[in-house]
C-alpha angles and dihedrals in degrees: 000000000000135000090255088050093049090042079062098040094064097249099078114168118235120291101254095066091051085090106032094103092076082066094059123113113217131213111169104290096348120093136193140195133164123190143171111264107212111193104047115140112158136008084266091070086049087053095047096047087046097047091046090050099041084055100065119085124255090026106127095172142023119167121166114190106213085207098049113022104220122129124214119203123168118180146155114261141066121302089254095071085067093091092042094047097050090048097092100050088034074061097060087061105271130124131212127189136176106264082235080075098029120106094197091165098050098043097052094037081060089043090051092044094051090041083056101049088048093052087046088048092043099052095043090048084053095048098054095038089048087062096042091048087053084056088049099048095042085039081052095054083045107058090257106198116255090242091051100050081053107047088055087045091052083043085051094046097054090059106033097049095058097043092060091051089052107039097039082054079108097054102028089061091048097043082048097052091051096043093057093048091056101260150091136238130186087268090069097074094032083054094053096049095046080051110039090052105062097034085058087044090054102042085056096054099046087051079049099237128169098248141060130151101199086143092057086054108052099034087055076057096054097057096046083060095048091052098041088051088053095057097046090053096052089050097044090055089051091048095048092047099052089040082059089044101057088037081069090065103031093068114123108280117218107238118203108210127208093266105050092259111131126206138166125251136178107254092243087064090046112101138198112273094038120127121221141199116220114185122220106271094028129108122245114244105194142027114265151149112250104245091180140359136058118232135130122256131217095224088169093127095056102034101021091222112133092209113097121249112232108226121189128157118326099019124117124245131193145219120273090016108133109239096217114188126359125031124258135202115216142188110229114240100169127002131179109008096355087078128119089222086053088047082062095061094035089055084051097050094044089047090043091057096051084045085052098061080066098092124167132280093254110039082058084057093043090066095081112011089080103057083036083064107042088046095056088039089055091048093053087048097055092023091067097031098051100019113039091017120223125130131315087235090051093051099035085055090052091054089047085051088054090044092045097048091039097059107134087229083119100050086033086070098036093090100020097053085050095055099037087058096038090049091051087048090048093045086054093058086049087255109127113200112219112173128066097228094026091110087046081056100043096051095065096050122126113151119055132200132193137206115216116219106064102356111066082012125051088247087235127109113234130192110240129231086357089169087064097070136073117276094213089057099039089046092059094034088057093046089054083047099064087066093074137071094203116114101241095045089053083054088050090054094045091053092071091063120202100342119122119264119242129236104278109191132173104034132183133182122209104198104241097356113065158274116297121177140102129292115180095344092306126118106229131175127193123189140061120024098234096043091044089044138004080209092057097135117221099256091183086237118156092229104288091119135090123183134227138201136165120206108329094314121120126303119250114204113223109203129203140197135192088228113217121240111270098245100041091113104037084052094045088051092049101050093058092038077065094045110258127133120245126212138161128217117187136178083203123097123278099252094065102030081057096053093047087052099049088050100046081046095246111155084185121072145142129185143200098033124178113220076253092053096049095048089043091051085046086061089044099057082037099058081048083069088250119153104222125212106187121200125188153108111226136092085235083066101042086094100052084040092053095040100039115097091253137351157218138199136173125236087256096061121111125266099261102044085053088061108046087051126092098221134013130204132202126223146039090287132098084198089102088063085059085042103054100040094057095034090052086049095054088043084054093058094047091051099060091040084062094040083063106052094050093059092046084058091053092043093058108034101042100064080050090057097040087053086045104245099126123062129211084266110048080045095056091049094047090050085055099047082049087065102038082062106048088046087054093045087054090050090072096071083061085063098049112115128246117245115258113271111268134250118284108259109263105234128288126241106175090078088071106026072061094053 
């Protein structure tokens, strides 16, 4: 049935999905759509939407990203059963519209904005409450006059009151949503208890009773915000990135018609068969295999090598590579989400979701220690109005005292102080700490794996041994050398230093072969040995060399390494001295990534991975009941960073790769891996220590409050003490000290048994 049949036959889905079915990519009898799903709030919504779709025949697939928000449905069918399919979890109060609609930008740049003025509402409510609630509680040890107490409660009240309206404004509209379409969401519960405890609070104060706990409300508030913000803002970073990400293959492509007549079309129209021109500087939109045409390609964002690939007739080339110096015409073998570069973002989708099933402790907890609460709460109260027998005030202000000293501030901050403090530690060793449950995660790792370019190497190219030749020659080779983009001949131009570059004139690029021009009068060429020489001797090298040589004088070799970190070794060393297991994974060749393994001390290497083979070897080590830290830069690397247990980047990887970490570190060291992972295992002791605590409170405070021994006061005050402990208790991994620093790496020979 379509979306039309079901409009007339009285169950018509919203209007937005009338016109989905022009979004659909058909195969034969399999369809696909994938759309922005605007409304989800929890894992729970992921699961509902999941569980509606699955249930509709024909449906083979249905698949919602939390980060992302993009839903991913395949089934057999015809493109106008869309409409009719989504009814039943647009149903459920969701909406999902074509990106082409969508304003990502502007709607979480609102939801950021409105996320930001209740938390601002919400923590100047709690300041102000919190002093008048000092002078109620010292007022209270002093014999403070009736009159007095409620006059600071009424005080409290007016701001409190308003506050929550507006602050819970977030979690009042989701629980609200749910709620109308039938369900619940995590916000329900979150809702009630925002709202019960001021209205009791209220009703206390108008009957002028002693008692009244505006500040727990609306700082348990106030945490919710923060944390909500928190995790906006995490989610908001992964969505832009891969937004950015597919941006890179869904560029115009250049088509080349039979008849020699080019014109540009979107990715998604491009087919299979089609041949393509790509210019030199411009970025290749689609896989495909080079029909003519010889150029060298930055493939930087699918291998993570700096070093150019050289591409001639018959190799294959992929989406999002960088075609640097001579045109190519290509024959299309996969366009739009058939990509290589879309298989990225759909491996760290795939990986993030997994991720995202880690919540925190306690929001595990939190599962069921709020209906535990309301329920116990619920029993004093009828317990002592229908059973015992005194007032409904009386009772109902025994079952406030059990809500109130049972507030979860403490365990609220069990997880949250930690991470606050061990961020800070970690930010003052230039290591930022980006995921929620990444020091959960990093805690259980025992097994760590390294990317090599730019992770236990600097990623950069350097001339070796650059005193040892003549000033004069590399002056003018460097000179020659700022003509060129590529990346040797960059090093080559760094490694004069600061003196100025001479007047280069006539040059001439050949594409994949060298510079050729004047410098001084004299003709000079820089580039492959064999175009540069005929004499130009096999080095064995694998590729780091250029070669120079001015007239028709003798050729000088200009070698290159990708130099190792200076700690590689040290940090390597360090890492099995504590018992983890080492690996590397590298999309470089084996004669390299062997080298950089014997030198950083790794027994365990592979080389040449593909994104697909990292993450693959991840699931491997994990169905071994490893624990995987993955540490790397590339884009090659986004997907096992985003399906390893937890993850590292440096400041010089790529955007993407940043943002699929968990944690990135500045500077030319690997120290900062030693450094959070001992700094996230002592975080994980100190949070269930605090977990601890905050349930022996509870243990011991709540059967006081049940038998009616505690009032609404002497609860607020022991909630607070609760906190106060746990938050102490956090402060002492600020005081932890900082291993000493390791050993100096012991030199390196795989930079000149490669030169």
């Amino acid at each position: 049935m379509t979306a039309a049949a079901l409009a007339r036959a009285g169950d018509a889905p919203p209007a937005d999905l009338d016109a989905v079915d022009g979004y659909v990519d058909r195969t034969g009898s399999e369809c696909r759509l994938t759309l922005l799903v605007e409304g989800l709030a929890c894992g729970g919504c992921v699961q509902k939407i999941e569980r509606a779709l699955q249930q509709q025949p024909g449906v083979t697939a249905a698949r919602v990203n939390l980060t992302t928000r993009r839903l991913h449905l395949t089934w057999d069918g015809t493109p106008l059963d869309a409409g009719a399919l989504l009814a039943p979890a647009a149903k459920l109060g969701y909406r999902f519209v074509p990106f082409e609609q969508a304003r990502d930008d502007d709607a979480d740049e609102r939801e950021r904005r409105a996320l930001l003025r209740a938390m601002a509402i919400a923590g100047f409510a709690t300041a102000n409450i919190m002093l008048l609630s000092v002078s109620v509680w010292a007022g209270h040890a002093q014999g403070m006059e009736a009159s007095t107490r409620d006059l600071l409660h009424w005080f409290s009240a007016l701001i409190a009151m308003p506050a929550v309206a507006l602050a819970g404004q977030p979690f009042f509209r989701s629980a609200w949503q749910a709620l109308k379409h039938g369900h619940t969401n995590m916000d329900v519960p979150i809702s009630l208890a925002v709202v019960l405890a001021p209205a009791v609070s209220l009703f206390e104060t108008m009957r002028g009773g002693p008692h009244a706990y505006f500040d727990s409300a609306v700082m348990l508030l106030f945490f919710l915000l923060i944390g909500r913000y928190l995790d906006r803002q995490a989610r908001g970073r992964a969505r832009q990135a891969a937004t950015r990400l597919l941006a890179l293959g869904a560029r115009a492509v250049t088509v080349v018609g039979d008849d020699g007549h080019k014109r540009a079309l979107p990715p998604r129209l491009v087919r299979p068969g089609m041949r393509v021109f790509v210019a030199a500087g411009e970025r290749i939109g689609v896989d495909g295999r080079v029909e003519s045409g010889a150029s060298e390609l930055d493939t930087s964002l699918i291998t993570g090598e700096s070093l150019p690939q050289e591409v001639g007739p018959g190799a294959d080339v992929f989406a999002g590579t960088l075609n640097l110096n001579a045109p190519l015409t290509l024959t299309v073998t996969r366009a739009g989400d058939d990509t290589l570069l879309a298989e990225v973002v759909r491996l760290m989708e795939v990986a993030e979701r997994q991720k995202g099933r880690f919540v925190g402790i306690a929001e595990r907890m939190s599962r069921w220690y709020a209906p535990v609460v309301h329920l116990l709460a619920l029993a004093a109260f009828l317990v002592w109005w229908l059973l015992i027998g005194i007032s409904g005030p009386e009772a109902l202000m025994i079952a406030v005292a059990v809500l109130i000293i049972t507030c979860p501030c403490a365990l609220g901050l069990a997880v949250p102080a930690v991470q606050v403090i061990a961020s800070e530690r970690l930010l003052q060793n230039g290591i930022l700490l980006k995921a929620a449950t990444a020091l959960e995660r990093l805690a259980e790792v025992d097994h760590v794996v390294f990317d090599k370019t730019g992770t236990l190497t600097r990623g950069q190219p350097e001339l070796l041994d650059a005193a040892s030749f003549d000033p004069t020659i590399l002056r003018r080779a460097a000179s020659l050398a700022q003509q060129s983009h590529h990346p040797l001949a960059r090093a080559l131009a760094r490694a004069a230093g600061d003196v100025a570059p001479l007047p280069v004139a006539a040059v001439v690029e050949t594409p994949g072969m060298g510079l050729a021009g004047e410098v001084e009068g004299v003709r000079v060429r820089l580039g492959r040995g064999a175009w540069v020489t005929p004499d130009a001797a096999d080095s064995g090298s694998v590729g780091l060399e250029l070669w120079y040589r001015e007239g028709e004088g003798g050729a000088q070799r200009f070698a290159f390494a990708d130099a190792l970190r200076e700690d590689a070794w040290a940090t390597v060393a360090e890492l099995r001295a504590q018992g983890y297991g080492v690996e590397l994974l590298s999309g470089d060749r084996a004669p390299t990534v062997a080298a950089v393994a014997a030198d950083v001390g790794i027994d365990d290497w592979r080389a040449a991975a593909t994104p697909a083979d990292k993450v693959a070897r991840l699931e491997e080590l994990r169905a071994q009941g490893k624990r995987v830290l993955m540490v790397g830069d590339g884009l090659n690397d986004a997907p096992a960073l985003a399906a390893a247990d937890a993850s590292l980047s440096p400041t010089t990887a790529m955007d993407v790769s940043q943002t699929a970490a968990d944690a990135v570190f500045q500077g030319h060291r690997l120290a900062p891996v030693v450094e959070t992972l001992a700094t996230a295992r002592a975080a994980a002791r100190l949070v269930r220590q605090n977990i601890n605590l905050a349930f022996l409170y509870n243990a011991l405070a709540v059967p006081l409050a049940l038998v009616g021994l505690v009032t609404p006061l002497i609860a607020a005050v022991a909630m607070s003490g609760s906190s106060i402990l746990v938050v102490s208790n956090s402060f002492r991994l600020q005081r932890r000290r900082t291993r000493p620093s390791t050993p100096p790496m012991r030199e390196a020979t795989w930079m000149s048994s490669s030169t």
